[in-house]
N, C-alpha and C positions, 0 to 999 in steps of 0.2 A: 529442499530449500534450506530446512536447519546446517546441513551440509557445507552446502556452497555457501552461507554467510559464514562458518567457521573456516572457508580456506579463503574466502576474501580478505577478513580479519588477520588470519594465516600470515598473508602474502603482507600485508601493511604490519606488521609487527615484524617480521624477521628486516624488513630496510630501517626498522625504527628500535630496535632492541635495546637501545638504554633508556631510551623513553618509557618503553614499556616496562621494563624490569623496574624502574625507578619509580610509577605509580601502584605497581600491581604486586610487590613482593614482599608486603605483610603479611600475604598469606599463602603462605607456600604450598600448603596442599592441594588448594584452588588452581593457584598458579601452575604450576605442575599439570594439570590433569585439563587445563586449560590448552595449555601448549603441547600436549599428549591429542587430545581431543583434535584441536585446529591443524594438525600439520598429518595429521591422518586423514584426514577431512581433503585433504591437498594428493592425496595417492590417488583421488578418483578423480580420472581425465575430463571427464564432465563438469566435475565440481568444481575443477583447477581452472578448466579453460572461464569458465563462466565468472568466477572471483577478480582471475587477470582481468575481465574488461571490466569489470564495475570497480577494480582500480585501479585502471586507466582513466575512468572518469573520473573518480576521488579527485585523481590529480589534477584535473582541470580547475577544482576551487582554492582558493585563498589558503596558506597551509593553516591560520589559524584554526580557523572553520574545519578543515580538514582534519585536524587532532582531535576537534568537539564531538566529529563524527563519530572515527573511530573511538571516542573514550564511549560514548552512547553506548554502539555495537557489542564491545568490549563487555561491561557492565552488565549488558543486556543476554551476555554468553554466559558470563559466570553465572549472575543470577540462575539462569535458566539450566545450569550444569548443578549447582547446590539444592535444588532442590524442581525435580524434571515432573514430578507428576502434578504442581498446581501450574506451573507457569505454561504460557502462550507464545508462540510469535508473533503475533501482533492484535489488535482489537480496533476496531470499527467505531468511531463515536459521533453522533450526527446533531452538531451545535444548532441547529435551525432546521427550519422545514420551506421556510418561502425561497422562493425563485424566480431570478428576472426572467428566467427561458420557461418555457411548457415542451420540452422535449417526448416523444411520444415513446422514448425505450429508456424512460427514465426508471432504474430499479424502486425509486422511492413510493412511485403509483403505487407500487405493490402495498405497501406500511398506511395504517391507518391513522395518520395525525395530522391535528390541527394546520392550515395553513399561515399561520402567523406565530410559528413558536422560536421564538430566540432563546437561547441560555442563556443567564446572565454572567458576568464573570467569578461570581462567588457560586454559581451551580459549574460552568464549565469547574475551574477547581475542585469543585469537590469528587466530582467523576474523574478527572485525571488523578487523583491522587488514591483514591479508591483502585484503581486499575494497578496503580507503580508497583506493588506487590507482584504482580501474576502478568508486568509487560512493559517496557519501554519503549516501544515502538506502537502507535497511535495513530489511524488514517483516521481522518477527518472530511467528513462529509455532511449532506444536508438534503434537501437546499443547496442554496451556492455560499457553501461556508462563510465567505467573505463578507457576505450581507450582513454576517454577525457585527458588529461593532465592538467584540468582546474578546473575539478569536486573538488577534496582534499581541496584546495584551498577554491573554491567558499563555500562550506558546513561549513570551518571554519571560512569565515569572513560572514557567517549567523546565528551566535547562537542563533538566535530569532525564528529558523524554524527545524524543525524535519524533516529532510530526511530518508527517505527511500528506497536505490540503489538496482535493480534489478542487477543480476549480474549472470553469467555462470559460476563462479569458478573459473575459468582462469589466474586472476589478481592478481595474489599474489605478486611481485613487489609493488604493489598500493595497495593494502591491509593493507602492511607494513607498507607505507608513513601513512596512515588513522591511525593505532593505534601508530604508532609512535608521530603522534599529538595530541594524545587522544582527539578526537573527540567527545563529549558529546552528542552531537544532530545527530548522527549517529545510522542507525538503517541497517539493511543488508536482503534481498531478494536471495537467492540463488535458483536457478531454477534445479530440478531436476522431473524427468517426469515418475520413476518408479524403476524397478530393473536394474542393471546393464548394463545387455542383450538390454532392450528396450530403457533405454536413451542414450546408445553409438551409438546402430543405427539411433536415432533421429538425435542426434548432433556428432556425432563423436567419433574415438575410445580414449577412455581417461580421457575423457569429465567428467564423472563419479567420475572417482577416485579424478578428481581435485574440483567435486563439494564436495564432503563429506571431501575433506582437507579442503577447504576454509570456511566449518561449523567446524569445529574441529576448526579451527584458531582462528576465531572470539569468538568463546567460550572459550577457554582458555584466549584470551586477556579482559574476561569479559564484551564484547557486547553482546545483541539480537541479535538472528537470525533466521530467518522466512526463511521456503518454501514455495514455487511457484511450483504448479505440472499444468501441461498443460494437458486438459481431453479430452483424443478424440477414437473412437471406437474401436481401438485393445487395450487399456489401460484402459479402462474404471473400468472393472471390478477389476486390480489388484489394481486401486488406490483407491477405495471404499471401502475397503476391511481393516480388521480389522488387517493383517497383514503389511498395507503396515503405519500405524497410529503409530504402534508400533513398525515398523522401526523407523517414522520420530522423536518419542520419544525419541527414540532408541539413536539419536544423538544429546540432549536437547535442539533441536530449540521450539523455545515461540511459536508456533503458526503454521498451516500451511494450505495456500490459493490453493485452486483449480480454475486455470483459462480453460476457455470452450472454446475449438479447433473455431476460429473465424471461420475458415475453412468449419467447419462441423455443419449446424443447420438445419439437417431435422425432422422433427415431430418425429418421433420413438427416432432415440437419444437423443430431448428432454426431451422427458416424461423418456423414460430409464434415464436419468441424477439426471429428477426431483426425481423420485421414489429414485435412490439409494441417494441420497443426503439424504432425506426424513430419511431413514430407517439408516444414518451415525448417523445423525443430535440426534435420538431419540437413538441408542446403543452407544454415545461417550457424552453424556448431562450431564454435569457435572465434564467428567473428563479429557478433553483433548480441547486447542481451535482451532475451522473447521471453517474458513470462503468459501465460494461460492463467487467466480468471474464468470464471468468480469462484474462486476459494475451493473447488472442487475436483478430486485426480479424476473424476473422469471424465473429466475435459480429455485427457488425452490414452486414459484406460478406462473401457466401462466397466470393467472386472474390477477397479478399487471403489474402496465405498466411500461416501461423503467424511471427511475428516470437519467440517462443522463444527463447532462447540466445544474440539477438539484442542485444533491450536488457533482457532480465532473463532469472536465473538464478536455482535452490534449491539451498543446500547443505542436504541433509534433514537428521537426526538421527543419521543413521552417516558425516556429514561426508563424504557422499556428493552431487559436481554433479550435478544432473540441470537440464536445460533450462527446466524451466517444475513448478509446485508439483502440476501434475495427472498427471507422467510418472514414471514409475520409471525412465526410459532412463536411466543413468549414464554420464559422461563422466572421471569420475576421482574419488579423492579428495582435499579439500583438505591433510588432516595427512599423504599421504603425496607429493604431486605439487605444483609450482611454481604459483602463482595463473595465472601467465602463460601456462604450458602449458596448463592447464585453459581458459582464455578462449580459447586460439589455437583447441581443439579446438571449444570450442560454434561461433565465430564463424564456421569452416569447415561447419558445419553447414547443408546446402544444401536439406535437406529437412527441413518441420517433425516431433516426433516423433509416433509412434504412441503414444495413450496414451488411456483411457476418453472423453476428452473428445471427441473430432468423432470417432472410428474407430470 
């Protein structure tokens, strides 16, 4: 992944080279070994191909927005090049815990917290600022984020961080409020789990029609927007599946992530997960981008071990670290323990954790 976001960035700086040199050539050492790093990054055909389409979408947004982007990513590479053993690719933060849906493969069942927890916006701030050290890229989750009243806000007094909100569709009110502010560092997650039929029954009747408005929206008002499909044994096959890719085409979302039913990790449906992944991965190479969640390589090799704690972490909604969004194992909390403490403990973390997902 660190890879392919260094030949993406790659590819948007060599069409933008006095842009680039013109913000970033204070520091020449950085620089240097930045555009050493990224354009090497660009010799792996895999990496290369996957970069070109996620900017091809870049291009789709407003160029403003688009520079904010790349200045994020950018930022978020050096950081992460100056000093490789504390920083992240990204981190997990979960502003609430309520939710208009009761979806029954929701990863949050797993986490044990209060159902009525909002952040306020001087705690969201204090966690995102805590984090700017060791990450600027930040999914957000919950709950249905949005319920927050705090989230709009908090994302725009952080133009230094790339959010990216998990969302059921729902919130079109807040939606509004988000591009009525023209959020630049806004990036959107819509969660949709299949055909009609099967995501209404997951979450509700409706549910559906409100997620494919809420990508329509956002796309017309010139953001990104990513799917989230949740993969679990009666869906397996339709989301794998050459048709279900050219749906999610279908409604020009950048990108679309498969998260693995926390629920369901018996041996047969891994290997069935690994195999069709496998066979997505090789008939979609090139021209569409697939990523494999939840945050673990052996989604697609059971021979790599959980990278967890590694380059991503969740602070749930009792502001509580845990490892990865599918563990309750806690490692500290952030409002009473030093950010740096907390990172020392995951990165010594030698064992992936035990948690619904592969155990």
């Amino acid at each position: 992944m660190k890879n392919s976001i260094l030949a993406f960035i790659s590819r948007y700086v060599a069409d933008n080279m006095d842009w680039f040199i013109q913000k970033y050539s204070s520091d020449s050492s950085l620089l240097k070994s930045f555009l050493y790093d990224s354009m090497s990054a660009r010799k792996n055909d895999e990496d290369r191909k996957l970069a070109d389409l996620l900017y091809e979408q870049l291009l789709k947004v407003p160029e403003e927005r688009r520079k904010k982007t790349a200045e994020l990513l950018i930022n978020d590479a050096l950081n992460y090049m100056s000093n490789t053993s504390k920083n992240y690719f990204a981190a997990v933060i979960d502003v609430n815990s309520n939710c208009n849906l009761s979806c029954d493969n929701c990863a949050n069942s797993m986490i044990n917290c209060s159902e009525n927890i909002n952040w306020s916006l001087e705690q969201i701030n204090a966690v995102v600022e805590s984090l700017k050290p060791y990450t600027k890229l930040i999914f957000v989750s919950g709950g249905e984020p949005y319920m927050n009243p705090n989230l709009i806000e908090a994302i725009e007094m952080n133009p230094d961080v790339e959010f990216v909100t998990f969302t059921n569709g729902s919130m079109l009110k807040q939606y509004e409020n988000a591009v009525e502010r023209d959020l630049k560092n806004l990036f959107v997650m819509v969660s949709i789990d299949g055909d009609e039929s099967y995501h209404d029954y997951k979450r509700g009747n409706g549910v559906y029609q409100n997620a494919l408005n809420a990508v329509r929206y956002f796309r017309e008002h010139g953001y990104l927007c990513r799917i989230s499909s949740v993969v679990e044994e009666k869906n397996i096959d339709q989301l794998f599946s050459e048709q279900y890719i050219d749906f999610v085409r279908g409604l020009d979302a950048s990108a679309l992530y498969f998260l693995k039913d926390a629920h369901n990790g018996n041996e047969e449906f891994n290997q069935h997960y690994i195999k069709l992944s496998e066979t997505l991965q090789n008939t979609l190479f090139g021209t569409f981008p697939v990523f494999n969640m939840p945050y673990c390589e052996k989604t697609l090799s059971k021979d790599k071990c959980c990278f967890a704690g590694r380059q991503w972490f969740r602070v749930n909604a009792n502001f509580e670290v845990t490892t990865c969004p599918f563990s309750n194992q806690t490692y500290g909390n952030i409002q009473n323990e030093h950010p740096k403490e907390l990172v020392k403990k995951l990165k010594n973390n030698e064992e992936p954790p035990k948690s619904g997902c592969w155990s």
